[in-house]
KOLTI-201900 format. One record per atom (N, C-alpha, C): x, y, z. Coordinates in steps of 0.05 Angstrom, whole numbers, plus 5000, padded with zeros to 4 digits. Layout:
<recs>
XYZ...
</recs>
This chain:
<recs>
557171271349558771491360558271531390556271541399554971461423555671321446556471111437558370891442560870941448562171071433564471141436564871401450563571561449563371761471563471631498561771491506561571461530563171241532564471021519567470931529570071121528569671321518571271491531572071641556569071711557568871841583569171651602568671381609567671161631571171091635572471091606575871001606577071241628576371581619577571721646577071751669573871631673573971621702574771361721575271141702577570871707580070901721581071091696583571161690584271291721582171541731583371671752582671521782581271321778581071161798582570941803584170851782586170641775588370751793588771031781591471121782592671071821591771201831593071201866592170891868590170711863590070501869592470291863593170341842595670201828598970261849598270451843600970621865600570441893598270501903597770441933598170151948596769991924597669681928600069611925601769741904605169631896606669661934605969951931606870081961606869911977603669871993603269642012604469392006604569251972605868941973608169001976609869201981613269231984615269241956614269291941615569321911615469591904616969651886617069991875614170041861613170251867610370481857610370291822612370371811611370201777610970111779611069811787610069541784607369571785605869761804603969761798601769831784603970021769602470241744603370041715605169821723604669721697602869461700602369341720600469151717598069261711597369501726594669641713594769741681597669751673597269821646596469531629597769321641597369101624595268941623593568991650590868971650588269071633589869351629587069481613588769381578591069361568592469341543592169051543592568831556592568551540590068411549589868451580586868381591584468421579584968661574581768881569581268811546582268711526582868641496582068421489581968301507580967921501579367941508577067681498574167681504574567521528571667571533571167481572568767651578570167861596567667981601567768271587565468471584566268641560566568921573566268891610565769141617567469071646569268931646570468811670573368951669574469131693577269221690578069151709581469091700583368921705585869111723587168961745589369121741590268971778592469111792593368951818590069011833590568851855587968811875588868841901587469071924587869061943587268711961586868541946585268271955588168121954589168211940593168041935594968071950594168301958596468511980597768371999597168222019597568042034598967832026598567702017599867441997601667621981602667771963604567981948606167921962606368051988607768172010608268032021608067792035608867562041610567412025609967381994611467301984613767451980613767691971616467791979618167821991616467842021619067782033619567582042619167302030619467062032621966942013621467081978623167021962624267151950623767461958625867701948623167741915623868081916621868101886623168021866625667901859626867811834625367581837623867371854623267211847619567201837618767481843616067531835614867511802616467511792616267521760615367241747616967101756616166701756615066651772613566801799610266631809608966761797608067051788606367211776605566971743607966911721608466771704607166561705607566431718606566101727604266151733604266321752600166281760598366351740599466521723598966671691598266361679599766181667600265981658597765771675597265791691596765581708593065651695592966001703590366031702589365951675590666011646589766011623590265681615591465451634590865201628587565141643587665231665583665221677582465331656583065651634580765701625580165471597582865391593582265201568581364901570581264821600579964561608576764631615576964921617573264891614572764891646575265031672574464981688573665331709573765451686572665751703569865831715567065631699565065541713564665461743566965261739567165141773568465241798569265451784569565641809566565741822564365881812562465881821561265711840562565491844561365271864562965321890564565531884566565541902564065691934564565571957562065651986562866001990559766161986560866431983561166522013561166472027561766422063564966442052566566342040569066252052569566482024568266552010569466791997569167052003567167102023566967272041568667302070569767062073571167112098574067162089574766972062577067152050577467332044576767482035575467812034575667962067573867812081574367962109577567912124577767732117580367612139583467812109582967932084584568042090584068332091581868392093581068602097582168682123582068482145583268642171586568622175588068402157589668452153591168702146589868792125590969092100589969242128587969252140588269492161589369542186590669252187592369312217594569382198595769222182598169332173598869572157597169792145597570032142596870272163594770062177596370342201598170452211600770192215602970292216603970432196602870432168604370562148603670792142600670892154599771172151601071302172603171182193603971372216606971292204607171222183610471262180612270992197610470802198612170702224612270372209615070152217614269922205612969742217611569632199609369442212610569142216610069002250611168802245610468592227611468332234610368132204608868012217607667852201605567692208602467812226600067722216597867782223597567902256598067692273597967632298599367942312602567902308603568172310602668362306602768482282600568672284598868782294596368582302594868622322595268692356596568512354598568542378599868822385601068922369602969132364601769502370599069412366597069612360597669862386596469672414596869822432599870032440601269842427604969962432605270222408603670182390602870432368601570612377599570592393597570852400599670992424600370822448602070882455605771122459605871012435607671102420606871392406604071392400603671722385602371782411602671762434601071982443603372022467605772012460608372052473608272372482607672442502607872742508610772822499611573122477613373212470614473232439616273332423616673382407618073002395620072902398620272672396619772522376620172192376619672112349616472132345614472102364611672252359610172392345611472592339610772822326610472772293612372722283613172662254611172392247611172142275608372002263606172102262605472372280603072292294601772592261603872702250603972912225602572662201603972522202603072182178601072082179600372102204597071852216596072112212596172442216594272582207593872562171594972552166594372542130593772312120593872112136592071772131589571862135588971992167586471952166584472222151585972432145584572532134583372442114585772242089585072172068583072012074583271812097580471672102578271752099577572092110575072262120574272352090575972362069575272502048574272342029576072052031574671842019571371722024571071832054568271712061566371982052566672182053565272442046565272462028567072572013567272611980565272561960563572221966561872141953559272251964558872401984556772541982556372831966558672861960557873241944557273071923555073071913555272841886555773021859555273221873557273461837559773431834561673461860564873391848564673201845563272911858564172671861563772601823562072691817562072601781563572711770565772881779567472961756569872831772570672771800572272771800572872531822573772271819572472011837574372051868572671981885573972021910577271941914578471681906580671641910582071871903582671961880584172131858584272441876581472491896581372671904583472681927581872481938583672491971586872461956587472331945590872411946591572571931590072711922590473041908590973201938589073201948588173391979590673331992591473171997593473012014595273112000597073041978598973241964598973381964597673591955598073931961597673991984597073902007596973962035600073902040600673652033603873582047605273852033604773822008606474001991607174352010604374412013604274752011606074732050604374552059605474692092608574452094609774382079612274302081612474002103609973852098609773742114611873522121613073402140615473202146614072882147613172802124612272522122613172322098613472102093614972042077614072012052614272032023613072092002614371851986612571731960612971551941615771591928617371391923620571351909619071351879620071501863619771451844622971321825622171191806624671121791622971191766624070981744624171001716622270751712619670701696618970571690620170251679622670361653624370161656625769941670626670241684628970101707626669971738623569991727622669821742622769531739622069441710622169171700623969021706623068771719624968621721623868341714624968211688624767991685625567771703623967471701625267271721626867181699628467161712632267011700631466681706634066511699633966261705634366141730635466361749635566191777633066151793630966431787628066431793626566201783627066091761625265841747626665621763628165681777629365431787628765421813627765641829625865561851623065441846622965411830619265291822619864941836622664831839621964591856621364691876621664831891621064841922617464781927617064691944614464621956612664981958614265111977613665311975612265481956614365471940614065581919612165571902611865311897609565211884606265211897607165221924604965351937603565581930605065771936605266081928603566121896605265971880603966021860600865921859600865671865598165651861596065781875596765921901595166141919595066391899596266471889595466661865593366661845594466371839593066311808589166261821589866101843586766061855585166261865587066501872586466731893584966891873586366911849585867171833583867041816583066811811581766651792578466691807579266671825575866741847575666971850577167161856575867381861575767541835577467451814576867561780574267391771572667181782570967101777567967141785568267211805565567301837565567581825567467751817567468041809565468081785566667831765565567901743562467861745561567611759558567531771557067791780558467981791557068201814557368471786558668481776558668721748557468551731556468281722554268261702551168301717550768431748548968451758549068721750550468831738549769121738549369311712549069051687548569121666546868961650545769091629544668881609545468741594548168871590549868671563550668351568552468401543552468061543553767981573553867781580554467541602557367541595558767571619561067411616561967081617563067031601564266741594566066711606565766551631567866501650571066411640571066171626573566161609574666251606573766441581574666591567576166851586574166871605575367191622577966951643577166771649580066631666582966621645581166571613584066531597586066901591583567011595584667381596585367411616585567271647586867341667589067211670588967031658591766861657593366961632592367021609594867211588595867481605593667631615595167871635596567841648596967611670598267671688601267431682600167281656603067161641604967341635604067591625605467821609606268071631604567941660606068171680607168021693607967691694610367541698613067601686612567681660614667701639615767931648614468191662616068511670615668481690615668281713616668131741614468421753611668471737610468591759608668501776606468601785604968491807603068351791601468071807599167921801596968161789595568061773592668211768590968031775588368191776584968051780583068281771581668251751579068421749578368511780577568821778576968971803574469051806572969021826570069011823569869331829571669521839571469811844571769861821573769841813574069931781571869871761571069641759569369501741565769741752565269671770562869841775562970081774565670251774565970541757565270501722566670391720567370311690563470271685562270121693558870101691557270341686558170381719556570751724557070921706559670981690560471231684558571111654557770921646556070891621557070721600560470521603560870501580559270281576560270251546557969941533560669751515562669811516563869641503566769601521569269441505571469401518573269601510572569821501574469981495574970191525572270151536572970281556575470261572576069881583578269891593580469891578580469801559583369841536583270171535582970441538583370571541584270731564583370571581585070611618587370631618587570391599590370311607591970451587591270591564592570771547594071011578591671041580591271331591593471331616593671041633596070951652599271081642599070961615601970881610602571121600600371361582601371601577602571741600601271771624602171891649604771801662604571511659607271491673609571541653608971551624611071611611611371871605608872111610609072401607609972471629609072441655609872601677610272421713612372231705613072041725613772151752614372441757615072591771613472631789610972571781608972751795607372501812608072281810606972071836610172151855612472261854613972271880612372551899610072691893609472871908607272761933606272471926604972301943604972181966604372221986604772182018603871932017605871692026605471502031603371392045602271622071600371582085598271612077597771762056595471762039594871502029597171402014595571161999595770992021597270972046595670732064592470862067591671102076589271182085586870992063588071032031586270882010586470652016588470532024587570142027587070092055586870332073585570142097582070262094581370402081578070472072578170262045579470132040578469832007578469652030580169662051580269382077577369372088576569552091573969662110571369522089571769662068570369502057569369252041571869172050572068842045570368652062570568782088569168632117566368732120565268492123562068502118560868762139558468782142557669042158556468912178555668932208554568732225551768732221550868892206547668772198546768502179549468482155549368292139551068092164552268102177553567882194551367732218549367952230547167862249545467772223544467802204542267662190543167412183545967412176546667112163546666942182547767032214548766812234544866782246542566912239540666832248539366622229540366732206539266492183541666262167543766302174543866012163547366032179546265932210548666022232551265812219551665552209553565502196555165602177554365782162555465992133557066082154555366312176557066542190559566392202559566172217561766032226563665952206563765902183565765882159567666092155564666262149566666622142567866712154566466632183568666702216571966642216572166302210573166152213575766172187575366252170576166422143577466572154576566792164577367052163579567072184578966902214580666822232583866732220583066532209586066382198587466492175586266622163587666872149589567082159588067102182589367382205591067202229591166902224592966762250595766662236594266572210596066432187597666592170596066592136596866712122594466702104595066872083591566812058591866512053593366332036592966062033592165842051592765902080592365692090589765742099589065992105587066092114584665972097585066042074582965962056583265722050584465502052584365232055582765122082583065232091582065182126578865222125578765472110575165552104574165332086575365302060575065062049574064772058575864702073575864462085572564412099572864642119570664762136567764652116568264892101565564852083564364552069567264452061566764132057564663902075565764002095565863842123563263942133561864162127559264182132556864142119557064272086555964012063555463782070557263612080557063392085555063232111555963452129554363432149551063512140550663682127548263792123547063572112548563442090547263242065547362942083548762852106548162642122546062662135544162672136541562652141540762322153540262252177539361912186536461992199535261892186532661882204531961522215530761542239529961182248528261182260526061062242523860942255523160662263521760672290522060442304519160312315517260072291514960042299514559752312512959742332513359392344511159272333511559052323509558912306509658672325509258702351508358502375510458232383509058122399511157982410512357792401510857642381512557432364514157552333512857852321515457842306517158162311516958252338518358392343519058642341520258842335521159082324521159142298519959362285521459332251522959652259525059572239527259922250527759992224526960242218528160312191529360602195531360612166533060682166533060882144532361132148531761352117533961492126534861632087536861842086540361762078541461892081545061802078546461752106547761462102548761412122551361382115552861642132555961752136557161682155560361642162561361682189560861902203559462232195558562352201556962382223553762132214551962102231552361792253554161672248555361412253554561462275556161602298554661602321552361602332549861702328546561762316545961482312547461412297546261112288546260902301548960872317548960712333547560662358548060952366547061002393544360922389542960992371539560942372539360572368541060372354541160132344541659962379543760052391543759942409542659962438541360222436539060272453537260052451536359862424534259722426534659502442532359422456531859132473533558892457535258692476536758492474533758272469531958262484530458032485528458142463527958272446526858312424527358272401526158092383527858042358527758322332528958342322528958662316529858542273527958702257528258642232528959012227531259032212533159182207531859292182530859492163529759562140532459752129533759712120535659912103534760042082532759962063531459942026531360262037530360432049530260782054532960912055535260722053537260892047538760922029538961232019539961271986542961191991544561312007547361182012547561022044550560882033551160772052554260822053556060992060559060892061560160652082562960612068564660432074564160412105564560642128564360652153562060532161559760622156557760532160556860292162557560142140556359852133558359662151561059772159562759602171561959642207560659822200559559802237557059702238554959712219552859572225553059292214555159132208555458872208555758802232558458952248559558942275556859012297555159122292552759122317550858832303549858792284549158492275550258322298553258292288554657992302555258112329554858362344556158372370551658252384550458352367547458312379546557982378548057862361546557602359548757562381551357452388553157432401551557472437550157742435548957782458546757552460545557562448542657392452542757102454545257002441546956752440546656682478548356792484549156822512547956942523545757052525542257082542540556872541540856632521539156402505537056492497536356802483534656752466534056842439536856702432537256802398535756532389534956592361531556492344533856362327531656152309533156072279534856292260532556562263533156682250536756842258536556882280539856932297541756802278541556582276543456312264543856402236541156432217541356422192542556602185541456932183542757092177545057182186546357172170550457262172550557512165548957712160550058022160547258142166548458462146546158592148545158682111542658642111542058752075539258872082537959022054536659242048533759172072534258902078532558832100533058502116533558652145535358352142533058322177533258082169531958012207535157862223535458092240538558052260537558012286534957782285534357742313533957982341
</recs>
């Protein structure tokens, strides 16, 4: 009974932290307020329900926002229902190949800079939205745009000024309340900071009549929108198929790194990667099917859901009860919500997406390649878009592995004048270190006969071995035409684990 007490209680304080979050992300991805109250419903009702992890809640992610919104207005939201679908599909074929483990191998540099790079994304672009104003497209703009914004509100006079500069006050308040709030720690346990600040923020717009723009509400219904057949019929496009798979990969890592960081914060059982990839992929199959927004287990939500005490999955299957009663009891009551409020909530989730410069000076003193990934991440996120961006970090991280694990060491002992040099060769030899290699090979003396030791090297690639044949025959070739290549010049025709190349 115990148990169930306290997944009760842990489900309402979910529930009221869910709530403006759900709203706030639909908002920012450019789709109507439902969509996002039903992916959070279908998160905690089909997600929360399947095994995976037992204390992990589900629902849209300020981490999507960017990519959402891009895609929308790339393919119109009638066509959001069949990438949401497909990536749904895509994810629950990884969890049944046994491949949700191998995300963990994924370089946490480049999942941190994804995280940062859209973290500054979501906060250039709701600034314009906490002042009421539209934000241009793309990363770059934005940034760009900034100065012509501040600008713009500090327009001496009544003007279009005023009415923003009324909006950016109730963003940033909601900001100030969101960062405070968690210190009264008596309200803060009954009552979780989000839920507050856009309470405060509502009844403030409400009582002094404030002129800022407030949430559209419709009909839950008449939010749903299934993908039809002409949507399945963009899935040839390149694009398209891009898109989807930036979903399915996007939400598959950060529904996976989440769940890693909330089994740090309990004793219970372990989550089973699979299994929680094949519950992220039935959720967000089934919020393909009501054309709403992507899901991903939320690590805000999920570490409420911890704190508040529950111990089982009823906690989040009761979130999401608690979602769908509201929007079906009193749908009225998200149109009293100042838009600028819920930007104020996703540019403080943006904030803390981006690392703090103490964890950014410790990493770049200890392992200065990571910090240049995450950099490098986070950059092409905010130049590009999330997919390419995080392909780019990818790549990055590949390409330095590699470098790290090419390792050439060469030692060079002279065993006197009649038999010459011995040169050996420890470690992996890459096109990597190719240069290294050479440069030190052909530094050696022409009139010295030189025995080559390879047996110290664990690899050799293709590049490699085809240039130290080519220094072999370019060195005997030399010594040929100096006159003092040996028998040995003549005999040996390449290079092996120990070759004498004159």
């Amino acid at each position: 009974m115990s148990f169930r007490r306290a997944d009760f209680t842990a489900s309402l304080v979910v529930f009221l932290i869910a709530l403006p979050l759900c709203v706030g992300v639909a908002v920012a991805s450019g789709v109507p307020a439902e969509l996002g109250l039903i992916t959070g419903i279908v998160g905690g009702l089909v997600a929360g329900a399947l095994p995976g992890s037992s204390l992990h809640v589900s629902g849209p992610a300020a981490g999507l926002t960017v990519l959402v919104y891009e895609a929308v207005q790339r393919y119109g939201v009638g066509a959001l229902g069949v990438l949401v679908l497909t990536a749904g599909l895509v994810q629950v074929g990884m969890g049944v190949l046994g491949l949700g483990r191998w995300f963990r191998a994924i370089s946490v540099a480049v999942v941190q800079g994804m995280l940062a790079g859209i973290g500054l994304v979501l906060i250039t672009g709701q600034v314009y939205v906490m002042a009421d104003t539209e934000a241009p497209a793309g990363g770059v703009p934005k940034i760009a745009g900034l100065p012509g914004l501040v600008t713009g509100l500090a327009a001496p006079g009544g003007g279009p000024g005023a009415p923003a500069l009324t909006a950016l006050a109730v963003g940033v308040g909601t900001v100030l309340v969101l960062v405070c709030w968690p210190r009264w720690r008596t309200a803060a346990r009954v009552v979780p900071a989000p839920l507050a600040a856009v309470a405060l923020a509502a009844t403030t717009t409400a009582l002094l009549d404030l002129p800022v723009r407030r949430v559209e509400v419709h009909g839950l219904l008449d939010a749903v929108q299934p993908p039809d057949v002409a949507s399945f019929a963009r899935l040839a496009e390149v694009g398209v198929v891009g898109t989807v798979l930036a979903f399915a990969l996007i939400a598959s890592a950060e529904s996976l790194f989440s769940a890693a960081a909330v089994d740090r914060l309990h004793d219970g059982p372990r989550t089973d990667y699979d299994k929680e990839l094949i519950a992220q992929g039935a959720g967000n199959a089934v919020c393909g099917v009501l054309g709403a927004l992507p899901m991903t287990a939320v690590i805000v939500r999920s570490a409420a859901n911890v704190r508040a005490g529950a111990r089982t999955k009823a906690s989040r299957v009761l979130h999401g009860v608690w979602l769908l009663l509201f929007v079906a009891a009193v749908p009225a009551a998200l149109g009293v919500i100042p838009v600028a409020a819920l930007a104020g909530i996703l540019v403080h989730a943006g904030w803390k997406l981006i690392p703090g410069a103490k964890s950014l000076v410790t990493l770049w003193r200890g392992h200065r390649g990571e910090a240049v990934v995450l950099g490098v991440t986070a950059g092409a996120i905010v130049v590009t878009d999330l997919f390419e961006g995080v392909l780019a970090g990818l790549l990055l991280a590949v390409a330095k592995t590699a470098w790290d694990t090419s390792h050439v060491h060469i030692e060079t002992e002279d065993l006197g004048a009649e038999h010459g040099l011995w040169v050996r060769v420890r470690g992996n030899a890459t096109f990597l270190r190719l240069p290294k290699l050479l440069d030190a090979l052909e530094a050696l003396p022409h009139e010295r006969p030189v025995r080559l030791d390879l047996g110290g090297l664990r690899h050799v690639d293709h590049a490699c071995a085809a240039a130290l044949e080519g220094w072999a025959e370019r060195r005997r070739a030399a010594r040929r035409a100096a006159g003092v290549a040996s028998e040995d010049d003549e005999e040996e025709g390449g290079w092996v684990p120990s070759a004498r190349v004159g």
